[in-house]
C-alpha positions in Angstrom: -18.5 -50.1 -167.7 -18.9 -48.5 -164.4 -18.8 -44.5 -164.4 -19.0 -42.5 -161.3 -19.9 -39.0 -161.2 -18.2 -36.9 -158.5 -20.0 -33.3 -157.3 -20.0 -31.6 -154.3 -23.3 -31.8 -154.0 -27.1 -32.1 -155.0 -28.7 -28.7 -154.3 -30.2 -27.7 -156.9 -27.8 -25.7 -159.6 -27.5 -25.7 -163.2 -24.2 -27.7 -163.1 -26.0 -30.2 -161.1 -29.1 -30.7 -162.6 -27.4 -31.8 -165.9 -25.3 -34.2 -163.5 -27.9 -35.3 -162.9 -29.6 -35.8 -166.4 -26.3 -37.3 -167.7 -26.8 -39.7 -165.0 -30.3 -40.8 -165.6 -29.9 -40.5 -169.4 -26.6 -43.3 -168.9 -28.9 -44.9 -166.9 -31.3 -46.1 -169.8 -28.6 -46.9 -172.3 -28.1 -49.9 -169.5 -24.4 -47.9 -168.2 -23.4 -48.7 -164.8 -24.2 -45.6 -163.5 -23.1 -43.9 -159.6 -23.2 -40.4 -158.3 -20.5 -39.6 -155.3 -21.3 -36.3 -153.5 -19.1 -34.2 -150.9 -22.0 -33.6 -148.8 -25.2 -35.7 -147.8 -28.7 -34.5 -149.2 -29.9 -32.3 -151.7 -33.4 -31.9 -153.4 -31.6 -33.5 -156.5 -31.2 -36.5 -155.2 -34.9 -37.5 -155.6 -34.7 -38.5 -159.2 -31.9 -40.0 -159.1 -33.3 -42.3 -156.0 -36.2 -42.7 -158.1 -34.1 -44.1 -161.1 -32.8 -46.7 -158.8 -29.1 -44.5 -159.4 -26.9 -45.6 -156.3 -26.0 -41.9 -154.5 -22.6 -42.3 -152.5 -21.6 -39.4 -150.3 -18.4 -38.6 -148.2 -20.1 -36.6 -145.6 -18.2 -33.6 -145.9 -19.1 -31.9 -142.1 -17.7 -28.6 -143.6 -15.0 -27.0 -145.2 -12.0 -28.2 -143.0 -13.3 -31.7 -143.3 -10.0 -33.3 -145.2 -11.2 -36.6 -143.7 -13.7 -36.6 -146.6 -11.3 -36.4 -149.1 -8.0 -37.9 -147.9 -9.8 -41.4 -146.3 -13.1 -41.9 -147.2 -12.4 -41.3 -151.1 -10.0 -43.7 -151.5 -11.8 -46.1 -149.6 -14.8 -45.4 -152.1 -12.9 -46.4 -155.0 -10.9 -49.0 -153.7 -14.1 -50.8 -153.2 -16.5 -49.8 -156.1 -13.4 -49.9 -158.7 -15.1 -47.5 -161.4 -13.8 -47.9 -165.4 -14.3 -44.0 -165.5 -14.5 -41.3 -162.7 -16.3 -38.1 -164.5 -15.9 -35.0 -162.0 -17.7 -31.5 -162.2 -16.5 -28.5 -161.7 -13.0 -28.1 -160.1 -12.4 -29.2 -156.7 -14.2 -33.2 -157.9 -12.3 -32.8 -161.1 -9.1 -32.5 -159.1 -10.0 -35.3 -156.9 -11.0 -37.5 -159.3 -7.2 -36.9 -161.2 -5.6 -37.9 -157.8 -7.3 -41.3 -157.7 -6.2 -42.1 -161.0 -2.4 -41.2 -160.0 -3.2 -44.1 -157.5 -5.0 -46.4 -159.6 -3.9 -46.2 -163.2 -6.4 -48.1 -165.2 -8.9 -45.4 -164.0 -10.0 -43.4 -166.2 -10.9 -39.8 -165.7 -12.8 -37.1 -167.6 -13.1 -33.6 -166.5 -16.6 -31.2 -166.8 -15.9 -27.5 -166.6 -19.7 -26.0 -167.1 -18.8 -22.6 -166.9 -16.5 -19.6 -168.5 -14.9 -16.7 -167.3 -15.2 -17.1 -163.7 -12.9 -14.6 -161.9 -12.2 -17.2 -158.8 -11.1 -14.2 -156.8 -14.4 -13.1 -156.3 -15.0 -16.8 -154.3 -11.6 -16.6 -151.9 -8.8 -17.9 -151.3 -9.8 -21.2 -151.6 -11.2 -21.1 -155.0 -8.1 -19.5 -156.3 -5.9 -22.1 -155.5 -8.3 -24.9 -156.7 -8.5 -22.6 -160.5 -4.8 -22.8 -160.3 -4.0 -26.1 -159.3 -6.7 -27.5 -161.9 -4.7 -25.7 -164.5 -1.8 -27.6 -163.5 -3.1 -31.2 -163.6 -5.0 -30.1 -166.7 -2.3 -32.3 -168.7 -3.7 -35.7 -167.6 -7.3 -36.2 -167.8 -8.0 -38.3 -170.4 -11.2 -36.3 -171.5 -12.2 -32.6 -170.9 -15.6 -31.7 -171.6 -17.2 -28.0 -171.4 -20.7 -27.2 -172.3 -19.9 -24.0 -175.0 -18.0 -22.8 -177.3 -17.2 -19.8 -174.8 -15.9 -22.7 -172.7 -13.9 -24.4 -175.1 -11.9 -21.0 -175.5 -12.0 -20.0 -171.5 -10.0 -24.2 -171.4 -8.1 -23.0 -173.4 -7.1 -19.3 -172.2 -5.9 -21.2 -168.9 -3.7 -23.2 -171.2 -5.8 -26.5 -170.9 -4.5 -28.9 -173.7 -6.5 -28.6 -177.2 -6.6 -31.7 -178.5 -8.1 -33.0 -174.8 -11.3 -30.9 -174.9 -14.6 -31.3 -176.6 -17.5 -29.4 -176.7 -20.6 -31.4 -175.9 -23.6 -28.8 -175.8 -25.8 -29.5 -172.6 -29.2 -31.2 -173.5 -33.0 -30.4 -172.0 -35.2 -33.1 -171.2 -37.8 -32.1 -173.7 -40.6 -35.2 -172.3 -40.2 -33.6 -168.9 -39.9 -29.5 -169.5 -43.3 -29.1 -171.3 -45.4 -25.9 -171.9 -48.6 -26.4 -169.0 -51.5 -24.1 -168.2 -52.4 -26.6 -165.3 -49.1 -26.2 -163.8 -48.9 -22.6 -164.7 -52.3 -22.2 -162.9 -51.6 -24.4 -159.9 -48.0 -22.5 -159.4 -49.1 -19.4 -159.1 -51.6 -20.2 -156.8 -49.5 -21.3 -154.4 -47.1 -18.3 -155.0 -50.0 -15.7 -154.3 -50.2 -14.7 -158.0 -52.9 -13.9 -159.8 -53.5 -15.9 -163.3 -53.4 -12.4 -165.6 -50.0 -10.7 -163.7 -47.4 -10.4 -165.9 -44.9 -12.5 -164.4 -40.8 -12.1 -165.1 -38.4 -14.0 -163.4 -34.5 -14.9 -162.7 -34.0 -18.6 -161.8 -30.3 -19.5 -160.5 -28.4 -19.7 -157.5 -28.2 -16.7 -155.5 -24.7 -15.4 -156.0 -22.2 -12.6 -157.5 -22.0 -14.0 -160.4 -26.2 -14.3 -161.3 -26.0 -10.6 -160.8 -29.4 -10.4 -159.1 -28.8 -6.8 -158.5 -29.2 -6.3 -162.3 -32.4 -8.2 -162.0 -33.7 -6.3 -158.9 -33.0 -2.6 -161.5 -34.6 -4.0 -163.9 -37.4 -5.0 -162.2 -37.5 -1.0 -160.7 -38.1 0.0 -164.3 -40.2 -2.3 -165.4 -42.5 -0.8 -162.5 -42.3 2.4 -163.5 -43.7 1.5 -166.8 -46.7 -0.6 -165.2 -47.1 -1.4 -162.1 -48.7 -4.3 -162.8 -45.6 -6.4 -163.1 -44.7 -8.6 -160.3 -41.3 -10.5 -160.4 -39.8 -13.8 -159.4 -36.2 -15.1 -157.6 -36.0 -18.9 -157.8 -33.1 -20.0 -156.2 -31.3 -20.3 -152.7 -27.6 -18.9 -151.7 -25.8 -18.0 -148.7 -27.9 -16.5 -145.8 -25.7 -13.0 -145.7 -26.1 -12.6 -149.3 -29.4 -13.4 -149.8 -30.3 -10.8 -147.1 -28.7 -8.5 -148.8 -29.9 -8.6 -151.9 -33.6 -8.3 -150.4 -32.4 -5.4 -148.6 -31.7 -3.8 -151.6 -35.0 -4.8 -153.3 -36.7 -3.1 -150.7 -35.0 0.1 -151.0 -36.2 -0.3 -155.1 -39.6 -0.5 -153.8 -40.3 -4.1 -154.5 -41.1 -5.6 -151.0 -44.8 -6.4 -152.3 -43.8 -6.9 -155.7 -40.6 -9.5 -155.7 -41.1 -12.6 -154.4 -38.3 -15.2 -153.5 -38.9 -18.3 -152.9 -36.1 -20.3 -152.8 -34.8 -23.7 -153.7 -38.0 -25.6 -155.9 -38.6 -28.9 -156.5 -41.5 -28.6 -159.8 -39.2 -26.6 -162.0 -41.5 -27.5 -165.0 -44.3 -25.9 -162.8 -42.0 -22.2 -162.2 -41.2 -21.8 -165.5 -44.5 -22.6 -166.7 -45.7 -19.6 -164.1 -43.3 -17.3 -166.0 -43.9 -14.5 -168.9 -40.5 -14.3 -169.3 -37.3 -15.6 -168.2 -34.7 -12.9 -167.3 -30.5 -13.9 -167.4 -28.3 -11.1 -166.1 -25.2 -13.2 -165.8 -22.4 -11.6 -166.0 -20.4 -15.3 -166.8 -22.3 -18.6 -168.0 -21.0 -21.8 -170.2 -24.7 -23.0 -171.4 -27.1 -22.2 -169.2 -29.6 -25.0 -168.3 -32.2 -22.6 -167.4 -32.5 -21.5 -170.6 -33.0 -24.5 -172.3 -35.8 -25.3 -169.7 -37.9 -22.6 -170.0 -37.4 -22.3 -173.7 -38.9 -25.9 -173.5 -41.7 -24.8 -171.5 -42.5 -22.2 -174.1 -41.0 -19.4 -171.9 -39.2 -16.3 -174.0 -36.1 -15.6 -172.4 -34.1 -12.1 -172.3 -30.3 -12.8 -171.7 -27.2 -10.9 -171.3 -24.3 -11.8 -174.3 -22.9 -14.4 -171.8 -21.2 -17.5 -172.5 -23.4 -19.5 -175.3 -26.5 -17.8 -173.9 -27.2 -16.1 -177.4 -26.8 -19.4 -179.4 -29.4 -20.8 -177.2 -32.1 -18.0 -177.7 -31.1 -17.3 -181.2 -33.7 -15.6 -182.6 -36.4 -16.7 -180.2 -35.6 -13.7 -177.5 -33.5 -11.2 -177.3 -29.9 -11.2 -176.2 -28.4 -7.7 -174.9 -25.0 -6.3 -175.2 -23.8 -4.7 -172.1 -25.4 -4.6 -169.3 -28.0 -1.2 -168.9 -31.4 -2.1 -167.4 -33.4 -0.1 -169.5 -31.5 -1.9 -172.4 -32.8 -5.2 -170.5 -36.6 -3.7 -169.9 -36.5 -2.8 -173.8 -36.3 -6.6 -174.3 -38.9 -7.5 -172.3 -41.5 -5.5 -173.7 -40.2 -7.1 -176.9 -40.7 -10.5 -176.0 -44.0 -9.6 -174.3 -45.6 -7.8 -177.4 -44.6 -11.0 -179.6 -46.2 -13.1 -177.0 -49.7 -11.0 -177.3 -49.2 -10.7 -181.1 -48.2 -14.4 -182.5 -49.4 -16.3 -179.5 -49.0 -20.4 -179.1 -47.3 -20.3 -182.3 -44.2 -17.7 -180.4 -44.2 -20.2 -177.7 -44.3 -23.3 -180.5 -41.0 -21.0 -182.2 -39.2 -20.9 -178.8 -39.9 -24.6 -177.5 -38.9 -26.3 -181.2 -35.6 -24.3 -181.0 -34.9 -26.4 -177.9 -36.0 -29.7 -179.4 -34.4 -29.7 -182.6 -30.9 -28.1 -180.8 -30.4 -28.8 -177.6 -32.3 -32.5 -177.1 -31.1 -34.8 -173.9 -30.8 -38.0 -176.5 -27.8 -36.3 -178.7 -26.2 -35.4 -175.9 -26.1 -38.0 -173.8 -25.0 -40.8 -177.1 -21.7 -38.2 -177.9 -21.0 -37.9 -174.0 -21.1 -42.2 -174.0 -19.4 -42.2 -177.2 -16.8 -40.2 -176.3 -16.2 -41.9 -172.4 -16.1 -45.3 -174.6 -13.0 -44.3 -177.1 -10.9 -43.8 -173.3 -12.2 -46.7 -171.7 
């Protein structure tokens, strides 16, 4: 059985990054495993090269490039012929619906890895693809989301019920591991010394991550102790980007807030972390969660999505959306890190491994992909 997993591309994201552990999980149960992307590159890619995972890509040149998908996708699965096309996230899980109006033995299974996205907020563009998803939603022969909160945004858009499933994401627990050498060696590099108290957002720069939320809470955090300093990992578009540093610097945190981008060790940033901060404002299961929980990382998170089922009682989960609410949690987390120790980091990883493990979720994703095939 040959599956091919359709994305628009390999930066790195939450949605892609469990692509791209589904693919290298599929991988070692000896599944015929490819990855088609819209555009070329991607620091994702590495693994998946590494894995010996064929990558595939249309070479999208931009956004007007229909060539991509009106030539060179047909031509793709004319001549690879895959048992199963799995797309992620709407405009691949559209495409991958088309080819199976064309080829019929095809069969396709949908991912929608997040919830209550307002599309508006993205264009024009992205409200047409929400509606005409909603549309086709009638034939995919599988639907998977990654929550609960998921599951019930599917169905809201009135996505058939008997077509979805719920299939929690899962966290590489042999690769996300709790490290004071890569703790020590990442904050080295970022300038850091190895006593500051270190709080970070990790995600892609954009409306939806609320980084401004971050950026106030960080404020307040300073005016308790200056001592904090703060962390953005993640890249976005240029414009917005410099506007949210704009607006850091008129909080004051020019010396304090560092951003640095797209990175390739993630088990080294979240190692270099006190805490991990999620001021979402929409999320299915976040991946970063589950990685830094892995890592031993306590995590403070808005009521978004499945975010609280993750963290459970591990960190602390905040209704609404106040920053002092936020800072409140923090110093929470942070005094049961200097009071319990290893054994709070122990609490938070084991949550991860006995919930949320890559093995489970790969064997129901197969399992499932096999009853269509």
């Amino acid at each position: 059985m040959h599956i091919m997993l359709i994305t628009r591309s390999l930066a790195v994201g939450g949605a892609e990054r469990q692509l791209v552990n589904l693919a290298l999980g599929l991988k070692q149960t000896d599944t015929d495993v490819s990855v088609l992307t819209f555009y070329d590159g991607g620091l994702l890619s590495e693994p998946l090269f590494k894995a010996g995972i064929p990558i595939y890509s249309l070479n999208k040149k931009g956004r007007w490039d229909l060539a991509a998908f009106f030539w060179r996708f047909p031509k793709y699965v004319r001549h690879f012929r895959p048992d199963v096309l799995y797309g992620v996230m709407d405009v691949p899980n559209i495409l991958a619906l088309l080819a199976k109006f064309r080829w019929r033995k095809i069969r396709v299974v949908w991912s929608l890895p997040a919830s209550n996205i307002d599309p508006a907020e993205y264009g024009w563009g992205a409200v047409a693809s929400n509606i005409l998803e909603r549309w086709l939603s009638r034939y995919p022969d599988i639907i998977f989301t990654n929550s609960l909160s998921g599951r019930v945004y599917a169905e809201a858009r009135n996505f058939p019920e008997d077509c979805i499933q719920v299939v929690p994401n899962g966290i590489n627990t042999e690769q996300f591991v709790p490290s004071t050498e890569l703790k020590a060696r990442q904050r080295k590099q970022w300038g850091i010394q190895s006593n500051d108290v270190v709080v970070g957002i990790v995600g892609r720069l954009d409306p939806v991550k609320d980084h401004r939320l971050f950026i106030d809470v960080a404020r307040h955090l300073l005016d308790k102790d200056p001592g904090f300093r703060f962390v953005c990992v993640g890249d976005g578009d240029v414009t917005y980007r410099a506007e949210l540093k704009q607006y850091a610097q008129g909080q004051g945190l020019t010396d304090k807030l560092l951003w640095v981008g797209e990175v390739t060790d993630m088990v080294a940033a979240y190692n270099a972390l006190n805490v991990l901060v999620l001021t979402s404002r929409s999320e299915g299961l976040p991946n970063v969660l589950g990685e830094a929980m892995a890592c031993g990382v306590p995590c403070v998170v808005t009521d978004v999505g499945d975010a609280g089922s993750i963290v459970a009682e591990t960190g602390v989960v905040i209704e609404g959306r106040s920053p002092s609410v936020i800072v409140e949690g923090v110093l929470e987390v942070l005094n049961r890190k200097e009071v319990q120790g290893e054994e709070y980091a122990k609490q938070i990883r084991d949550r991860i491994v006995e919930h949320f493990g890559q093995e489970a979720y790969i064997h129901t994703t197969l399992a499932a992909i096999k009853e269509i095939v």
